[in-house]
C-alpha positions in Angstrom: 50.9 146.3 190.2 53.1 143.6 191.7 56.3 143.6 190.2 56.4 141.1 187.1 60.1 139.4 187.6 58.8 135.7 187.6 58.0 135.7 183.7 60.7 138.6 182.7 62.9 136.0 181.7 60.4 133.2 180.5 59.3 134.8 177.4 60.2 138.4 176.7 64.1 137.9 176.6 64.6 137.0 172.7 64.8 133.4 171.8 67.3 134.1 169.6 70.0 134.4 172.3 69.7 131.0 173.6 72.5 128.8 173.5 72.4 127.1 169.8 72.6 123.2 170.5 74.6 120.7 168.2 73.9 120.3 165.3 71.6 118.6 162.8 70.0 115.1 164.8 68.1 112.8 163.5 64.4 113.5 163.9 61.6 111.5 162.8 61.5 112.5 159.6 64.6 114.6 158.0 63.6 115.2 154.6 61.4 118.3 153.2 59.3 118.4 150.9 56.4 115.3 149.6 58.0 111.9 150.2 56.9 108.4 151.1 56.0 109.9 153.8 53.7 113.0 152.9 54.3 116.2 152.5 57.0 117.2 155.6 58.0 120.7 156.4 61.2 121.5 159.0 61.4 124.6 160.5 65.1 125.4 161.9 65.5 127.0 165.3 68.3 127.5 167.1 66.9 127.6 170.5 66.5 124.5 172.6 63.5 122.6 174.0 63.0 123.2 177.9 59.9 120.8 177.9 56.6 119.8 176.3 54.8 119.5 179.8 52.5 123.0 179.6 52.8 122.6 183.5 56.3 122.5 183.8 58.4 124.3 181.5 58.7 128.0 181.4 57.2 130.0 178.5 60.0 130.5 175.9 59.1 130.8 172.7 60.2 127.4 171.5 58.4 126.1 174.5 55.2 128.3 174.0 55.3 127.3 170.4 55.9 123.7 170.4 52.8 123.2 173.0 50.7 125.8 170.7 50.9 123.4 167.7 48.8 120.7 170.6 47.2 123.2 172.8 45.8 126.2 171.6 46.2 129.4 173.6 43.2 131.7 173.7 44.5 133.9 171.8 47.4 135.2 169.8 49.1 138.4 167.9 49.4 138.1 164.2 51.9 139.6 161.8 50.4 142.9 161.9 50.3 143.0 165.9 46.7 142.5 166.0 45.1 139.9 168.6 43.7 136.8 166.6 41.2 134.1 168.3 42.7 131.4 169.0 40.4 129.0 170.9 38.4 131.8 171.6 36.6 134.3 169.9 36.4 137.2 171.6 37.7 139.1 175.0 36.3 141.9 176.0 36.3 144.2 179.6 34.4 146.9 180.5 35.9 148.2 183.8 39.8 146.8 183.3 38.6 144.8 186.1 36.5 141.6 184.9 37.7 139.9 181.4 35.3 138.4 179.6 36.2 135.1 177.3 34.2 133.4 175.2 35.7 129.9 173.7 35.0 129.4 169.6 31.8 127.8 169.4 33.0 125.6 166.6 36.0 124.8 169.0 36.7 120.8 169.6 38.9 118.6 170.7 40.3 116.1 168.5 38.3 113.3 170.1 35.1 115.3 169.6 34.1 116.8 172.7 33.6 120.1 172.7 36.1 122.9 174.3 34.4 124.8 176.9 34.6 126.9 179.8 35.4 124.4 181.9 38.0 123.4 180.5 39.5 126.9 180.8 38.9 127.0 184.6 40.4 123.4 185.4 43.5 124.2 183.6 44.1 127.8 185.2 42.9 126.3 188.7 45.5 123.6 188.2 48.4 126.2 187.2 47.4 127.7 190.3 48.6 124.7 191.9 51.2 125.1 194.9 52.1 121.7 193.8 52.4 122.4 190.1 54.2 125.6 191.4 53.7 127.4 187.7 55.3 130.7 188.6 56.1 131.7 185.4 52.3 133.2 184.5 52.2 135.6 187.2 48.6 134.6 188.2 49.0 136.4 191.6 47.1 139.4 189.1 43.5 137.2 189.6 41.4 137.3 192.8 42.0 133.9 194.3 45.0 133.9 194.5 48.1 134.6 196.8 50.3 137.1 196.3 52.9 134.2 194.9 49.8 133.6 192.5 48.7 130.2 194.2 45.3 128.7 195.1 45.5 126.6 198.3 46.2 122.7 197.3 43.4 120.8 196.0 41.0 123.9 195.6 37.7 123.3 193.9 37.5 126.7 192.9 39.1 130.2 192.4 37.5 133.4 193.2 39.0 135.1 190.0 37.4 132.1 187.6 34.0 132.2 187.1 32.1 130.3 184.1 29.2 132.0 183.0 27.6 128.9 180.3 29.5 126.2 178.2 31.8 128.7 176.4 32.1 132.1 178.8 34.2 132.7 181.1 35.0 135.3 183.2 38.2 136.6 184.7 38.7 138.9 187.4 41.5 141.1 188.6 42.6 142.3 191.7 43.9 145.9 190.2 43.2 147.5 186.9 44.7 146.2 183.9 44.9 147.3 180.3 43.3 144.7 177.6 46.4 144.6 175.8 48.0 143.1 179.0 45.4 140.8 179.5 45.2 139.8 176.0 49.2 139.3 175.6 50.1 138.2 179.1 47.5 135.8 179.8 45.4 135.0 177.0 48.5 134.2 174.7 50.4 131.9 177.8 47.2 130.1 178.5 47.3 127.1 176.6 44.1 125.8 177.6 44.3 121.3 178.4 41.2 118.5 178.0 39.6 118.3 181.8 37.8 115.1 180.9 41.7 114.0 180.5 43.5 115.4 182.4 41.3 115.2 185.2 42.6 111.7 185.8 45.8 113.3 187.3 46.4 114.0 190.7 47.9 118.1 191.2 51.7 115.9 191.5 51.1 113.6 188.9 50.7 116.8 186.5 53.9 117.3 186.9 55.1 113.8 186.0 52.7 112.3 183.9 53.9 110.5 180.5 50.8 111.3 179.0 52.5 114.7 178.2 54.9 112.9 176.0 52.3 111.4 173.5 48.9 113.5 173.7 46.5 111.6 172.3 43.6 114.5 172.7 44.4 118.2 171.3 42.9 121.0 170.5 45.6 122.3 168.0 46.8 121.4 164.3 49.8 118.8 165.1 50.1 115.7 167.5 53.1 115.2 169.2 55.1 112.4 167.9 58.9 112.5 169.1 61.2 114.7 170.9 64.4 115.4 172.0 64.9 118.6 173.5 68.4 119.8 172.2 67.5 118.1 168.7 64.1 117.9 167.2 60.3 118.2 167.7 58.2 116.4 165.6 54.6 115.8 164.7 52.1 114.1 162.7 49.1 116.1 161.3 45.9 116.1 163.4 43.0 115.4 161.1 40.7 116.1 162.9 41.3 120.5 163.8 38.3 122.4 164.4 39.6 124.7 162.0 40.6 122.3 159.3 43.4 119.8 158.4 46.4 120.3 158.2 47.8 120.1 154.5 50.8 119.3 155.0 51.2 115.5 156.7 54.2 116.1 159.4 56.0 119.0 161.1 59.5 119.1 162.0 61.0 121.7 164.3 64.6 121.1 163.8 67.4 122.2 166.6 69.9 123.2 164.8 73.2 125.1 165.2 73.4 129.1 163.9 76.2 128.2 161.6 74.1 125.5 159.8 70.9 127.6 159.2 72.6 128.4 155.9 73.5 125.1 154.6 69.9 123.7 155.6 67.9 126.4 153.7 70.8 125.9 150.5 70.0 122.1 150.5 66.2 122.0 151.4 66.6 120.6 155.1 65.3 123.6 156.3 62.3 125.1 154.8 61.5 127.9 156.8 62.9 130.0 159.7 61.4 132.3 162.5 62.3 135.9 163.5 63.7 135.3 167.0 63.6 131.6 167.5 66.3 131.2 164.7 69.3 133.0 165.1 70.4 133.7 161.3 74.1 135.3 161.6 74.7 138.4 160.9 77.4 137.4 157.7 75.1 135.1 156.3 72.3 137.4 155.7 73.7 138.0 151.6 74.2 134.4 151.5 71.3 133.6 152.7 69.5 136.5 149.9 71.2 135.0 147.6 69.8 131.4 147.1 67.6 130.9 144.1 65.8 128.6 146.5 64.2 130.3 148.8 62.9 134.0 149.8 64.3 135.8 152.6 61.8 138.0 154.7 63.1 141.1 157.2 60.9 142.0 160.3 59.8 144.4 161.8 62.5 146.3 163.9 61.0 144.6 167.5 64.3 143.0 168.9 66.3 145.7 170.8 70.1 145.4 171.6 69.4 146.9 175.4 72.4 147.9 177.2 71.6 148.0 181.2 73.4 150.4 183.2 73.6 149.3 186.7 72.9 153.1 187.9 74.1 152.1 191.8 77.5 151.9 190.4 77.2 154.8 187.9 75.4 157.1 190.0 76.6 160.4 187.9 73.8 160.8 185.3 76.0 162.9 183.2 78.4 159.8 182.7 75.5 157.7 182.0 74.3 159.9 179.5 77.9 160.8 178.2 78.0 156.8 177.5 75.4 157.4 175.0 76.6 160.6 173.3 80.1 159.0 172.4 79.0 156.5 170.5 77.9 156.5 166.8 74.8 154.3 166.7 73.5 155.0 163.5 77.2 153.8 162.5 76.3 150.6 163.8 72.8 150.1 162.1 75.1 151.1 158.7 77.3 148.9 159.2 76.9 146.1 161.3 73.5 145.7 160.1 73.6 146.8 156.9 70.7 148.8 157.5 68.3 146.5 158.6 67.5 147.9 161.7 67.0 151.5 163.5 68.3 154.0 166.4 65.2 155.5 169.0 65.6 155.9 172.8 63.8 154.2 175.5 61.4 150.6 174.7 59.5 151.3 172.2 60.2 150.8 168.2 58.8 152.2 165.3 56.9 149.1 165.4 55.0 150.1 168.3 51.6 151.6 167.9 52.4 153.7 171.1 55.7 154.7 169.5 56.5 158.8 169.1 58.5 159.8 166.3 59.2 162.9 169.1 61.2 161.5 171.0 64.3 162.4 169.0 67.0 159.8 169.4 70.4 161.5 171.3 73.0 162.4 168.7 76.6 161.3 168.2 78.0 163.9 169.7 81.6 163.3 171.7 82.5 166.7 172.3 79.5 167.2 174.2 80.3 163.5 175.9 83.3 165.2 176.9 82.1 168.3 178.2 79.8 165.9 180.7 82.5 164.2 181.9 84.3 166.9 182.8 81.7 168.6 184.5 81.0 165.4 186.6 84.8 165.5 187.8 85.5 162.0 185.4 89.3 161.3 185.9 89.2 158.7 183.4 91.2 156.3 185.8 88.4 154.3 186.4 87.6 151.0 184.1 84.2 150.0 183.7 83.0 146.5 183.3 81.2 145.7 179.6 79.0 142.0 179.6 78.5 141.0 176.2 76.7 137.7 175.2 79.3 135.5 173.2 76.4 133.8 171.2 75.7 137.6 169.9 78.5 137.5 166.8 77.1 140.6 165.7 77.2 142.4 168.9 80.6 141.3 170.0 82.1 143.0 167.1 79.8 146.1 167.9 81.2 146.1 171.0 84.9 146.7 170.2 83.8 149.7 168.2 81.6 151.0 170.9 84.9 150.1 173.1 86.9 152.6 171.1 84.6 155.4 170.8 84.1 155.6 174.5 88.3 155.7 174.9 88.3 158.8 172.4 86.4 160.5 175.1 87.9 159.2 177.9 85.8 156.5 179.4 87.6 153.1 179.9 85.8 149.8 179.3 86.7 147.0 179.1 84.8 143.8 177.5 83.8 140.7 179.3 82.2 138.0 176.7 80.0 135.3 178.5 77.2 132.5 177.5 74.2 133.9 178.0 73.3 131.8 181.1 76.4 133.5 182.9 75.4 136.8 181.8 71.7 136.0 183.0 73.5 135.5 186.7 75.7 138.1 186.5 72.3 140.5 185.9 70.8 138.9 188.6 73.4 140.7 190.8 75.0 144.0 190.6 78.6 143.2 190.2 78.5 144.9 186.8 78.6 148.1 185.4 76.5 147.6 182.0 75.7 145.1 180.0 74.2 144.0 176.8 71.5 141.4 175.5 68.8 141.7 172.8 65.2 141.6 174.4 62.4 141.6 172.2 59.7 144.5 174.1 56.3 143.4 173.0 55.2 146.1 170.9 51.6 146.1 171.4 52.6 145.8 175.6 55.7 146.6 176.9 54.2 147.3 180.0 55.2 144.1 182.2 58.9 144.6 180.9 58.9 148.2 181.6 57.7 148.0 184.9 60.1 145.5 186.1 63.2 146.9 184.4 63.1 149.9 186.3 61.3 148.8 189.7 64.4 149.8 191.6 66.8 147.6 193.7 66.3 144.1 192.3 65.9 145.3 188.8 68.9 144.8 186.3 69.0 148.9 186.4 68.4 149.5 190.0 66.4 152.5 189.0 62.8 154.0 189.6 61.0 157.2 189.0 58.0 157.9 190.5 56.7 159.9 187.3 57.8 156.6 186.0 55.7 154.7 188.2 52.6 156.6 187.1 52.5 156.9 183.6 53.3 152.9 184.0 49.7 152.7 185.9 47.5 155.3 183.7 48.6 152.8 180.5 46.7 149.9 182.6 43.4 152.4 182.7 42.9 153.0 179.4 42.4 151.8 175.8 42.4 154.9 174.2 45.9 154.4 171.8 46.5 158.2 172.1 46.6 158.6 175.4 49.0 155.0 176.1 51.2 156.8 173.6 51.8 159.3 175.3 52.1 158.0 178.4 55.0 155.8 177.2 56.2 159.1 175.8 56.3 160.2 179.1 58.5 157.2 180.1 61.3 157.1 177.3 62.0 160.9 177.8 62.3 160.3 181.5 64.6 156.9 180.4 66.5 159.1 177.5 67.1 162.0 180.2 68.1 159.5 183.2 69.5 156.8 180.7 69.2 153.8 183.3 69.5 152.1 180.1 69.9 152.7 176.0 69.3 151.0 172.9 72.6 150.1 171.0 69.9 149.5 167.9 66.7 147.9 167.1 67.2 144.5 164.9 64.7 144.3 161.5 66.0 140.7 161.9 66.3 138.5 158.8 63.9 135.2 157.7 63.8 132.6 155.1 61.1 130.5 153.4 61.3 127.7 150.3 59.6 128.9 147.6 57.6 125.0 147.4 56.7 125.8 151.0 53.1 128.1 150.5 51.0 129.7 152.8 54.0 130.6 155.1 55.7 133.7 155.7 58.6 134.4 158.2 57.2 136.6 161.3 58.1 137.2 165.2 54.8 137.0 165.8 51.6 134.7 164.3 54.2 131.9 162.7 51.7 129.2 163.2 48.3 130.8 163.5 47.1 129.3 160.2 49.5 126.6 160.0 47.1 124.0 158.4 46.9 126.3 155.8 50.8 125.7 154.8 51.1 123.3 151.8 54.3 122.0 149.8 54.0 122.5 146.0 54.2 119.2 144.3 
């Protein structure tokens, strides 16, 4: 499969490592709670808005979330990592090949009309667009299209789209891929728009119209009211959702600063957080658990602290893998995370249904870090060059210790803190030697990440494996869970043994929720599926 770089970036890279914007802004309403106003709920993020245009911006989570809330995607995960309709009902394949969708029959949009197939072609032929220039959902992966995943301008039609009646639709790939990919690549990114709307639009003026600043036709709980992208988002309650209003009036998504998420859970501005779009600080976690307020909620352990060796510039395996057994990370999990998180080798968490409790994570061990150096003729003279994101409080500490642990075996490092958009360029090249950033590996698909990461060259590792390379294609040919598990068994003893990169530790990371807010529950994944179900006690 082409290599999936164009979307790496968009929305696997955790939220919760954007840049925190200032602080709390004025949004259209900044109470909780029922007021004059209704009942009005904020949730606090600490990532900023890249758009509300579903053509233009990239697929962050912010982004992906604040255009859910209009524009339902076809489907979603839930808390327990299981695929939930969205605007459809079902998707189904038989050969890996040809996808099946079929839209909710009960699905409308808020003006009445129905949401059908068609709808679902126009908007993917449109994203197609040359002119809308959508790279970010890789749909080079459906016959159609070119291999930058575009259509030719002002198509009437794409080869991989083909509606079978009102609601079914069928999409077809140009290589085998597993349902889970489909399912979590596509049909979660798709957020599918009203043709008889936005049909009005010429293939530039998607790009441009203000129409995507007030919707006025949606197929999801919430209508866009006001936004400012490094602030607030805010919406009014759309009565009239397919799958039930809303009971709760307005919905706030609140902008907010790391250091304030704190204060605005203590005094009610905030009244609920999310798993990797809100940064929560590592020393306010006990605060935080403390408030008679609100409950606090720990995740799954999904959000990994990678470290990415750049393997051109540490060629020696044995110093790669001495990197690893010099440092304590179970020391780190103890004590920088006060346990709230785990060590294992490789991508996949405990989290992960394709996870092996085998794979036995490499020990703490610096005499035998030692005894690889030695044999690999390490003269210790050299210095090697440590990226750490500055936003990551947590990690920055981590590092010093990690820092002082490789000296005690005679590796040199030295620390270089950065914002994360400087670190993003620095990985973009190879002038480094490691560095550090949490991703968040979709548990239920790590596939795309997996496959890029270590595609070679122009991969932050510059590391392949051929037996890599396979295992990577058999997951995209089966369903069987068994056999995917192992193959990504296959992959993170091939990673632990060549160690193009290493988990530091896996992040269980820390939510909160008012106790008047009901029917909501901190999670990384499925926040809003049932969001007109959330209600403020009176």
């Amino acid at each position: 499969m082409k290599r999936l770089t164009k979307r790496l970036l968009g929305f696997w890279l955790t939220a919760a490592l954007a840049v925190a914007s200032v602080g709390c802004a004025s949004s259209d309403n900044q109470g909780s709670g029922a007021d004059e106003e209704g009942k009005v709920v904020n949730v606090g993020v600490t990532d900023s808005l890249g758009g509300i245009n579903p053509f233009v911006v990239d697929q962050t989570e912010i982004n992906k979330y604040a255009m859910g809330l209009m524009f339902l995607p076809l489907m979603e995960l839930d808390k327990n990592l299981d695929f939930q309709g969205m605007l459809a009902d079902s998707v189904t394949t038989e050969d890996n090949i040809n996808f099946v969708v079929h839209i909710d029959e009960a699905a409308t949009w808020s003006d009445g009309t129905p949401v059908s197939a068609d709808d679902v072609e126009y908007t993917v032929r449109r994203l197609a667009s040359p002119i809308v220039n959508n790279t970010t959902l890789m749909l080079y992966a459906f016959e159609g299209t070119s291999e930058e995943g575009f259509v030719e301008e002002g198509a009437e039609s794409m080869a991989g789209l083909k509606v079978i009646d009102d609601k079914t639709i069928q999409f077809t790939a140009k290589y085998p891929m597993a349902l889970t990919t489909f399912e979590n690549t596509y049909a979660r990114y798709l957020h599918i728009m009203p043709k008889h709307i936005i049909e009005q639009f010429s293939e530039e003026e998607l790009l441009t119209a203000d129409w995507f600043n007030h919707p006025d036709v949606v197929s999801g709980p919430f209508i866009l009211t006001d936004y400012d992208n490094d602030h607030y988002v805010s919406y009014r309650a759309n009565t009239d959702y397919w799958k039930g209003a809303p009971k709760i009036d307005k919905l706030n998504i609140r902008i907010v600063d790391a250091s304030q998420i704190y204060a605005g859970l203590q005094s009610g501005e905030i009244d609920i957080t999310h798993h990797t779009m809100t940064a929560v600080p590592q020393e306010d976690y006990e605060s935080i658990e403390a408030l008679e307020n609100v409950e606090t909620v720990y995740g799954l352990p999904i959000t990994n602290q990678s470290v990415f060796i750049q393997t051109k510039n540490i060629p020696d395996v044995r110093v790669r893998q001495a990197l690893v057994y010099a440092i304590d990370r179970q020391q780190l999990v103890d004590q920088l995370l006060k346990g709230h998180g785990e060590v294992a080798e490789g991508f996949l968490s405990s989290a992960s249904p394709f996870f092996d409790e085998g794979v036995t994570p490499m020990e703490y061990d610096p005499e035998k870090a030692k005894a690889l150096l030695e044999e690999a003729g390490w003269d210790g003279s050299q210095t090697l060059r440590f990226y750490v994101n500055s936003g990551d409080n947590t990690f920055v500490n981590g590092a010093q210790v990690l820092v002082a642990q490789w000296a005690a075996v005679g590796i040199n490092v030295e620390v270089q803190t950065v914002d994360l958009a400087t670190l993003m360029t620095i990985a973009g090249s190879t002038d480094y030697d490691f560095f550090a950033v949490q991703y968040t590996y979709a548990p239920v698909d790590p596939y795309p990440d997996v496959q890029w990461l270590l595609s070679g060259d122009e991969s932050w590792t510059g590391y392949s494996s051929d037996e890599i390379n396979e295992a990577l294609e058999k997951t995209q040919q089966t369903s069987d869970v068994e056999e995917i598990k192992g193959l990504y068994s296959i992959i993170d003893k091939k990673v632990q043994e060549d160690v193009p990169m290493f988990s530091a530790y896996i992040l269980s990371v820390q939510g909160a929720v008012s106790k008047r807010l009901t029917g909501a529950e901190p999670s990384a994944y499925g926040f809003f599926n049932d969001v007109q179900n959330w209600d403020v006690a009176e």
